[in-house]
Every structure is written in structure tokens, then in C-alpha cells.
C-alpha positions in Angstrom: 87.8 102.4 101.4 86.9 103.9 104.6 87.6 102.6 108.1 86.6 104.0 111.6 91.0 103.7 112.2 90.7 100.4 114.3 88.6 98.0 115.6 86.0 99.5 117.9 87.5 98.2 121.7 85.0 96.7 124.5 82.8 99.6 126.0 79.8 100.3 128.1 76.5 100.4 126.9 75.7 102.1 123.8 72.6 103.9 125.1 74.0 105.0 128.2 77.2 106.7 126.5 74.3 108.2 123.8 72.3 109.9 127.1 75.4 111.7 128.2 77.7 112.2 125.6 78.0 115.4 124.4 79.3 116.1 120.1 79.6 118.9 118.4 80.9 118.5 114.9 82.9 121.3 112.7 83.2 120.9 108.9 86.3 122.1 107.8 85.7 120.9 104.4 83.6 118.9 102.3 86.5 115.7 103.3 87.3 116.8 107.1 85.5 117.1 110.0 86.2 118.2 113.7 84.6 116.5 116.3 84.0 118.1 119.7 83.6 115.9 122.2 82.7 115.9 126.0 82.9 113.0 128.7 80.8 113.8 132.0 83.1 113.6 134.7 81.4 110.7 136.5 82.4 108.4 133.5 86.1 109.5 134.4 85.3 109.0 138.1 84.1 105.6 137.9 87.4 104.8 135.7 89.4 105.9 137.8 88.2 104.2 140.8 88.0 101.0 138.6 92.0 102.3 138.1 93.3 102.7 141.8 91.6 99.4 142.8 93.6 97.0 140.5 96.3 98.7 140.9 95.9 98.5 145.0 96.2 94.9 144.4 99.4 94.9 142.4 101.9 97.1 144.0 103.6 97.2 147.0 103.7 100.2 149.9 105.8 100.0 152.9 103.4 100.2 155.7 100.8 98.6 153.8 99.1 95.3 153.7 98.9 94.8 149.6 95.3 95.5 148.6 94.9 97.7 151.7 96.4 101.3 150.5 94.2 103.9 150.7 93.5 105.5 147.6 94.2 109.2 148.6 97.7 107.7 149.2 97.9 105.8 145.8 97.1 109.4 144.0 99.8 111.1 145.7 102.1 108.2 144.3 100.3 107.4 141.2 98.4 110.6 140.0 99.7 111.1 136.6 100.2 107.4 135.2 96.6 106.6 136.6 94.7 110.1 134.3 96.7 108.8 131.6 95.5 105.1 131.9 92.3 106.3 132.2 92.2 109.4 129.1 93.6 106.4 127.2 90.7 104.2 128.0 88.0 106.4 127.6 89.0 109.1 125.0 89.1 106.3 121.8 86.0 104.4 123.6 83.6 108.0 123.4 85.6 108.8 119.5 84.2 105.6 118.7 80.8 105.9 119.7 80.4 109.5 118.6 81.9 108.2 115.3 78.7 105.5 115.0 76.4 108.0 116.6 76.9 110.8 113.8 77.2 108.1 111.1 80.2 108.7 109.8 82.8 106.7 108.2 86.7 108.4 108.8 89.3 107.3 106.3 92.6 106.5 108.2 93.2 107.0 112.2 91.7 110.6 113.7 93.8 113.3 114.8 93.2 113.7 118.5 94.2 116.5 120.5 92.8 119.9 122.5 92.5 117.2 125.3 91.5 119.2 128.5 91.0 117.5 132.1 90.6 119.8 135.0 89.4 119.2 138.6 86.0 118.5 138.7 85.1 119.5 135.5 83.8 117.1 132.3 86.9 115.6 129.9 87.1 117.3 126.6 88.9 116.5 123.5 88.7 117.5 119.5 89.0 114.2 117.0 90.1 115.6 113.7 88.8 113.1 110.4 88.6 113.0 106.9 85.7 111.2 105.2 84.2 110.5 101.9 81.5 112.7 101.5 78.1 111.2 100.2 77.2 111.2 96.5 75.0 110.0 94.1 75.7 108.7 90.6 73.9 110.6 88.0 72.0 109.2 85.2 74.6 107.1 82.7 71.6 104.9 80.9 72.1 105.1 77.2 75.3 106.6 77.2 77.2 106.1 73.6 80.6 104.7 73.3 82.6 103.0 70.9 84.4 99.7 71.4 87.4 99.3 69.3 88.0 95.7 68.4 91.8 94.4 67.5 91.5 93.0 63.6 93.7 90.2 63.7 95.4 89.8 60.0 97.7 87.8 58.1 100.2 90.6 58.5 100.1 90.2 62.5 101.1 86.5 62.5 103.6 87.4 60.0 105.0 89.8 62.5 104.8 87.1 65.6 106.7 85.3 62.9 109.7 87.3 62.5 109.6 88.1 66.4 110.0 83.6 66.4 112.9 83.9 64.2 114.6 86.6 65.8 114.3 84.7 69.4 115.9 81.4 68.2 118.4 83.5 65.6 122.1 82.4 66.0 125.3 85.1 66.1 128.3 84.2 63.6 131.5 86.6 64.3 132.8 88.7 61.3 135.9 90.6 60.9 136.0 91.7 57.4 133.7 94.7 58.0 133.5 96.9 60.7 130.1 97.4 63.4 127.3 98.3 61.8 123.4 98.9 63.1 121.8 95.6 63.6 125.2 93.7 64.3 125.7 92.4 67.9 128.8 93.5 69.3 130.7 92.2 72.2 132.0 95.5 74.2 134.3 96.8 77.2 133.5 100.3 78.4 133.9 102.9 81.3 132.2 106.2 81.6 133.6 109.7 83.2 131.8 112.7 84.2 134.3 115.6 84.7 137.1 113.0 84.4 135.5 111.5 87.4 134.3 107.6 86.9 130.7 107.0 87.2 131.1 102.9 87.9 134.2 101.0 90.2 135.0 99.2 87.4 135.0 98.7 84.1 132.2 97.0 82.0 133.6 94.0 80.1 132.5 91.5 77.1 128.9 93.7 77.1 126.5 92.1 74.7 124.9 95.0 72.7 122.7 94.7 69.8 123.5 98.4 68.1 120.1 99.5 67.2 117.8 98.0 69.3 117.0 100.6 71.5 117.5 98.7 75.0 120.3 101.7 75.6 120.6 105.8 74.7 120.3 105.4 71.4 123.7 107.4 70.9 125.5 104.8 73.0 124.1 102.3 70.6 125.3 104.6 67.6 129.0 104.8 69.7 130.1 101.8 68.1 129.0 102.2 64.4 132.0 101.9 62.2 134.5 100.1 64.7 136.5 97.3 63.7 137.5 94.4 65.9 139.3 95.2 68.4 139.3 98.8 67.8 139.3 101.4 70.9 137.1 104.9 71.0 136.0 107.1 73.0 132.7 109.4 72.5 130.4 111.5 74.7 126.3 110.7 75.6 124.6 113.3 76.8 121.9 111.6 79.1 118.3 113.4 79.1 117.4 116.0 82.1 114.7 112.5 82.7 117.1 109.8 82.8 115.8 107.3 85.5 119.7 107.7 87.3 119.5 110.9 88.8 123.3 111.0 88.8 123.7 111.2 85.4 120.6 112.8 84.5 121.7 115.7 82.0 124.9 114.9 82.2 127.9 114.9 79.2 129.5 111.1 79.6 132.5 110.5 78.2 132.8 106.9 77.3 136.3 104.8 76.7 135.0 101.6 74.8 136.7 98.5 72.9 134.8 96.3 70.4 135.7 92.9 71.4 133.9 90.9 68.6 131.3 91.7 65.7 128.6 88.9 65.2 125.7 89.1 62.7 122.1 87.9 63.4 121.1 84.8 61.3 117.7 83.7 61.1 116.7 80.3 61.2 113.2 79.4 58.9 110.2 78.4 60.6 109.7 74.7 59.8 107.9 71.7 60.9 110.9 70.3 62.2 112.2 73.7 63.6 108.9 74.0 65.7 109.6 70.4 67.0 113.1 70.3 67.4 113.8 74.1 68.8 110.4 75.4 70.6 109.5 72.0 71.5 106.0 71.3 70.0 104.3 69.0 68.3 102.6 71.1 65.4 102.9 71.6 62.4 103.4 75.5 60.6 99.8 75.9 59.7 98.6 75.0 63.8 101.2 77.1 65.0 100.0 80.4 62.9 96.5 78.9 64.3 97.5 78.9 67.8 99.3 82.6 67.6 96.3 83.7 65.8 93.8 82.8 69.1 96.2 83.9 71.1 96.0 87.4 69.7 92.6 87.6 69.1 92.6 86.7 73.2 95.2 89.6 73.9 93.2 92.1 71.4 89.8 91.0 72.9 91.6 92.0 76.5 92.6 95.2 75.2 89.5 96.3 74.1 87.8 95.6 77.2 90.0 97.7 79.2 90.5 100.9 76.8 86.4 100.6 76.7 86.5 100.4 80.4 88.8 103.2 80.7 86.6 105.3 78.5 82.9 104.7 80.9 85.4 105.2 83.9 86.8 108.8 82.7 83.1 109.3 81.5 81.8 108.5 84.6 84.5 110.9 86.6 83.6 113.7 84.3 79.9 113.3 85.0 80.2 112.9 88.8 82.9 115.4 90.0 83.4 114.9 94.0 85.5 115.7 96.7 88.4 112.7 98.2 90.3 113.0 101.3 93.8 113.4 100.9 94.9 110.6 103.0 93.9 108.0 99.9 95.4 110.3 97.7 98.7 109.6 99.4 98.1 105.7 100.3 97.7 105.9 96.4 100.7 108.0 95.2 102.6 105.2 98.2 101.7 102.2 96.2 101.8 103.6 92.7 105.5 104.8 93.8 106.7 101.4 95.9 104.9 99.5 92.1 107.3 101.6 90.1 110.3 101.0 91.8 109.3 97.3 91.8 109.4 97.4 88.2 112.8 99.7 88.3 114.2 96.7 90.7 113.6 94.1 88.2 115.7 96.0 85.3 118.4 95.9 87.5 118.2 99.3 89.1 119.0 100.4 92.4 116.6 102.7 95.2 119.5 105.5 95.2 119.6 106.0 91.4 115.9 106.2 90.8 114.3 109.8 90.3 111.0 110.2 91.8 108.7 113.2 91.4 106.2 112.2 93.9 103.9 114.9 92.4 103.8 113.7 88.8 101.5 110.6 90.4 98.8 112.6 91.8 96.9 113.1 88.6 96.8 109.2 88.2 95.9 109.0 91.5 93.0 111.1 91.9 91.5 109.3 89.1 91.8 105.8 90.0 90.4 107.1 93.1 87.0 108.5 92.0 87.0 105.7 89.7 87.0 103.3 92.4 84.6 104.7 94.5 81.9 106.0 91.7 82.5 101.7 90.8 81.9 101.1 94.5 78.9 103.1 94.4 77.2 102.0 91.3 77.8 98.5 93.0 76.0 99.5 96.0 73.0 101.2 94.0 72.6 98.1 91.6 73.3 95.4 95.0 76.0 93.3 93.3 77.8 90.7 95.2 79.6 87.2 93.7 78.2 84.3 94.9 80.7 80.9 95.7 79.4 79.4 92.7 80.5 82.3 90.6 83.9 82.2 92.8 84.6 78.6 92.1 84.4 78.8 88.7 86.3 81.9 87.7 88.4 79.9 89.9 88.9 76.5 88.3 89.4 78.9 85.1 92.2 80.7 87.1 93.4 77.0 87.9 93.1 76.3 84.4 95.9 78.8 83.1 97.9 78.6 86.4 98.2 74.7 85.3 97.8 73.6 89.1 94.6 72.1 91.2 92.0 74.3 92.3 92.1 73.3 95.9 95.9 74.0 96.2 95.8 77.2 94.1 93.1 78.4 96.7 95.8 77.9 99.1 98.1 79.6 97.6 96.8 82.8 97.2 94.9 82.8 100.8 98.6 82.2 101.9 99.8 85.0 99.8 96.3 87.1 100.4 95.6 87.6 97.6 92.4 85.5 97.3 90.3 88.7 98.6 91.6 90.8 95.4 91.1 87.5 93.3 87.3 88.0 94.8 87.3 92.3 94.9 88.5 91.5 90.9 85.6 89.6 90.3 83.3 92.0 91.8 84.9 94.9 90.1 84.6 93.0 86.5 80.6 92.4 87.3 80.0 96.0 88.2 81.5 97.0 84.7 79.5 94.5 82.8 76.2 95.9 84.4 77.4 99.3 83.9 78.0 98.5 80.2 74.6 97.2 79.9 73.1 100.3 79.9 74.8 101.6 77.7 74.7 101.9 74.0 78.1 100.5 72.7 78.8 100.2 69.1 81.9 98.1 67.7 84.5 98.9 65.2 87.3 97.0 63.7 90.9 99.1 63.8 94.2 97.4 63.7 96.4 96.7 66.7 99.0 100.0 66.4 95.3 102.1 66.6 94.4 100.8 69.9 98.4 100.6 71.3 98.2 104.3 71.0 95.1 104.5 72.5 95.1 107.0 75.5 
């Protein structure tokens, strides 16, 4: 996780800058550090005159043969662009190597600053870091855990069943009744806050299943009763956590028309159904077959990761330590930018969604030290995935991706995500010689017992 902020550029020699450098480090707390550091003033000397000779050669002096100015008269033109040229050679070149001296391993770029240069006198400067501070991993062997595994039961496939049906069910339009819950109706509607509009135009022929909890459930409930072409208007109060800040707590008064009424009819799962409509060749029997593996494969998944979950939390609870607040941030950034991904694809916009950037940190902290207690564990135990092990996790990957191996390789080097393919890999072998260890003892509970698992 931790990076010494850049590439370390081309210096002198390592031994020479270790005889005269001078470091004095400050803790400031167990995650930051202040380094003092001093540069004798012949290094800045011999820069400098390194400095005023190329840039002898380059510029131009009336008077003066190029290459030929003296250098007292390039100072008088030059003084402050050459000390900064030079400070910003040699100040990152001695952070660097006082970095590598002390052994330390900065998260993120150093905060630089107290720089002081005067006549005659060495070059000091302060580099301000956070680190990781060192831990150990305490003793986890023999640990007890329970792993709950999904029972997959006649009830299950019954449900996949009716979730078929519903899928390839067919509307048919009623008018001798009005809207009821379950029905889809066909709406037009327009909202007002304070008799103000909240959209530029009216919503027309909306398909909404009343019921089915993809909107406020008293929006749904809006339309109960309405007949075919039959006008309303009701108020929604939207909850102080709606996702659309604008409207969050907020009385809506809605104007809405019921356009049509349809009713849900569901077709019966047959031999020639499963041909003709999904497109397979099987028969009932091998389809409930083929929906029973693949739940057994989605339990089977499920219980691996709560059970992960649980060593992970187990694990941060046995091995409290310190993290520097930089990752905690980079990880609130990405856990925020993957919401709003997720936001985007429903359809909603940056300026309407409500962010508490502090409601992440909690999340963040822990997949923190869980990462790095991981790391750590994987250090201690000296695991690292082999190309064999690569290549065939990746013709599996190939496998359910349905292309070549070769080309899917490509891809994702392309994309870069090959190296998290690999970090994945590495992550998974870590937790399966962590588990090792430990004493786990299986159970059989039904799906909604490990849904609502924490």
C-alpha cells in the first residue's frame, strides 16, 4: 500500500550522500513522521556550478562570446531561477535517500517545507510523511468459527420458478375494474413542491407495476382504486434519506392520469415453453437441475465470503493498529466514485445524489486493516501465485467469459485489470491458509439466514 511518493530520480552515490547527510526524525504520531534534513553546502556548491555552466552555453549576453560569460555575471542575471533549479534537484534527491536510509516506507507524496538556504550556510528542509507503522499478527491458530452453508431445497427452485414465470408473463388491459396492487398501470404524472414543478415536463405513458416496490411505496399506493382514464392528485412525503437531495423530506404533490390497467398473466413452465421462449434445449426436469447447481454455486459463494468476513473482523479485533489517514481518504474516494457508479446506472444524476462523505469512514477503516493484516499474514506465511497457478484460474476465467484465453489476457492487460485478476488470486490463497488453521465447523441454514447475515 505504501510508496516512497515517486520513483526515486538519478543521484550520486549512495555512500557518499550517507557520510554527509545529516536526519533527524520527529514522530508526531504513531502514522506520521517529520524528517529533518540537512544538505552540506558543498553538495549545493557543486550543483550550482554544474547549473551556471549549462546554462553559459545556452543563453545569450550582449558582450559575450556564448559559453564565455563569467559566472559572477550569470548570478547577477540568473540568481533566483538557478537556487531554485538547484533546491529542486537536490531537496527530493536527499528526501529520497534519507527515506531508504531510515527504512521507512511513506504512504502518498511528503509534505515539504521549512526550506532554509542562506549564504554560506548548509541547505535545510523538513519532509512531513505518514507511514504504516510495523505490526505483528498475533496468534489466530485454532481459532473457532462456524461456516453457514446455503441448503438448497425443493422450495428454492420453486421460487426460481415463479421468478421464470413472472419474467416471460404477458399484460392483458382491463377496464371493468379499477387499479389495484399487483396490476400494471400505464401513467402520466407531474410533481409540485410549493406549487413549484420539480421536472420540465410532464412524465407520460409510465409503466408501473403498483406494488412492486421499484418506487415510494405511497406513490405506488397513489393509483389504487383509479379507473381508466381517471385523473388524481395525492401527496408523497419523500424520506429526510431520499437519494435526491432536492426532494429529500419534502411534501410532493403529484397530478397523475391512469392511462391503461393490464393484469399479469403467467405463462406455465413447459417443455415446449423452455424451447420456444428461453431458448433451450431441455426438458422441465434438467432445467430445475441446472437452477439447482446454479444455486448451490451462488450459496457455496456466499458462504465463503460471510465466513471470510467473519476471520477478517476477527482478525481486526485481535490486532488493533494505527493507519494513516491518507488511505483512509483514497478509500472513502473510491467507495464514494463506486457508489455514484452504481447511482449512474439507475439513471441518476451527480447533482441529485446525497453524499455524507463521513458515513464511509467506518467501512473504510476496516477494509483497510483488513487488507493490510491480509498483506501481512501473506508476508509471514511467504505466499506468492506461480504462472501455472495464473494460467489456470485463467483458462477458468476464460471458461465463464466464453472467449480464448490468450485474447482474454489481452483484454484485461488492456483494461489493467490483469494485476487485480493476479492481487485476487493472491488475496483468495492467503484466506485459504488462513482458514487452515483454524477450526471451522459447518451448518446447514436456509438462504434468507445467511441474506441477513451481517
Amino acid at each position: 500500500m505504501g510508496n516512497r511518493g515517486g520513483s526515486t530520480p538519478p543521484s550520486r552515490s549512495e555512500s557518499l550522500l550517507r557520510d554527509i547527510m545529516k536526519i533527524d526524525i520527529k514522530e508526531i504520531d504513531p502514522c506520521t513522521k517529520q524528517l529533518n534534513i540537512e544538505i552540506p553546502l558543498e553538495i549545493y556548491s557543486q550543483e550550482e556550478e554544474v547549473a551556471y555552466r549549462e546554462l553559459g552555453k545556452k543563453v545569450k549576453v550582449p558582450g559575450f562570446r556564448k559559453g564565455k560569460i563569467p559566472k559572477s555575471y550569470l548570478k547577477k542575471l540568473y540568481n533566483d531561477s538557478v537556487k531554485g533549479d538547484v533546491l529542486n534537484k537536490i531537496i527530493p534527491e536527499f528526501y529520497y535517500k534519507a527515506v531508504e536510509e531510515k527504512d521507512l516506507n511513506p504512504v502518498g507524496s511528503p509534505k515539504l517545507e521549512n526550506i532554509k538556504h542562506e549564504e554560506n550556510s548548509p541547505i535545510t528542509f523538513s519532509a512531513t510523511i505518514e507511514i504504516i507503522p510495523p505490526f505483528e499478527i498475533k496468534k489466530y491458530e485454532g481459532l473457532k468459527f462456524t461456516k453457514k452453508i446455503v441448503k438448497i431445497t425443493d422450495e428454492d427452485i420453486d421460487r426460481e420458478f415463479d421468478y421464470i414465470k413472472d419474467r416471460y408473463a404477458a399484460f392483458e388491459e382491463v377496464t371493468s375494474r379499477p387499479a389495484k396492487e399487483g396490476d400494471l398501470v400505464i401513467v402520466d404524472f407531474k410533481g409540485f413542491v410549493d406549487g413549484s414543478s420539480t421536472q420540465k415536463e410532464e412524465t407520460k405513458n409510465y409503466p408501473l407495476v403498483i406494488g412492486a416496490g421499484n418506487l415510494l411505496e405511497d406513490f405506488e399506493k397513489g393509483f389504487i382504486g383509479l379507473n381508466k382514464k381517471e385523473k388524481k392528485e395525492f401527496t408523497v412525503t419523500y424520506p429526510a434519506n431520499h437519494a435526491n437531495k432536492d426532494l429529500a423530506n419534502k411534501e410532493v404533490l403529484f397530478k397523475a392520469k391512469v392511462n391503461e390497467i393490464k393484469i399479469k398473466k403467467l405463462p406455465e413452465i413447459t417443455d415446449e415453453f423452455i424451447k420456444n421462449e428461453m431458448g433451450k434445449e431441455k426438458t422441465v426436469a434438467e432445467l430445475r437441475e441446472e437452477i439447482r447447481q446454479h444455486q448451490d454455486k451462488r450459496g457455496k459463494t456466499m458462504s465463503d465470503t460471510t465466513l471470510y468476513l467473519d476471520v477478517i473482523n476477527k482478525l481486526i479485533e485481535m490486532n488493533p493498529l494505527e493507519i494513516p489517514q491518507t488511505l483512509i481518504e483514497d478509500q472513502i474516494n473510491y467507495m464514494i466514485e463506486d457508489f455514484k457508479n452504481k447511482m449512474r446506472l439507475r439513471g441518476m444524476k451527480d447533482d441529485s445524489m446525497k453524499i455524507e462523505r463521513e458515513k464511509f469512514s467506518a467501512d473504510a477503516v476496516r477494509v483497510i486493516k483488513g487488507e493490510l493484516i491480509r498483506q501481512k499474514i501473506s508476508e509471514n506465511e511467504k505466499i506468492e501465485i506461480d504462472e501455472t497457478e495464473i494460467d489456470e484460474e485463467l483458462k477458468k476465467f476464460a471458461v465463464e467469459k466464453k472467449m480464448a484465453k490468450e485474447k482474454l489476457k489481452i483484454s484485461m492487460e488492456k483494461d489493467n485489470t490483469y494485476n487485480n485478476f493476479v492481487n485476487e488470486l493472491k488475496r483468495k490463497k492467503t484466506m485459504d491458509a488462513i482458514l487452515a488453521k483454524l477450526t471451522i465447523k459447518e451448518v446447514l441454514v436456509d438462504r434468507n439466514e445467511l441474506d441477513t447475515a451481517p
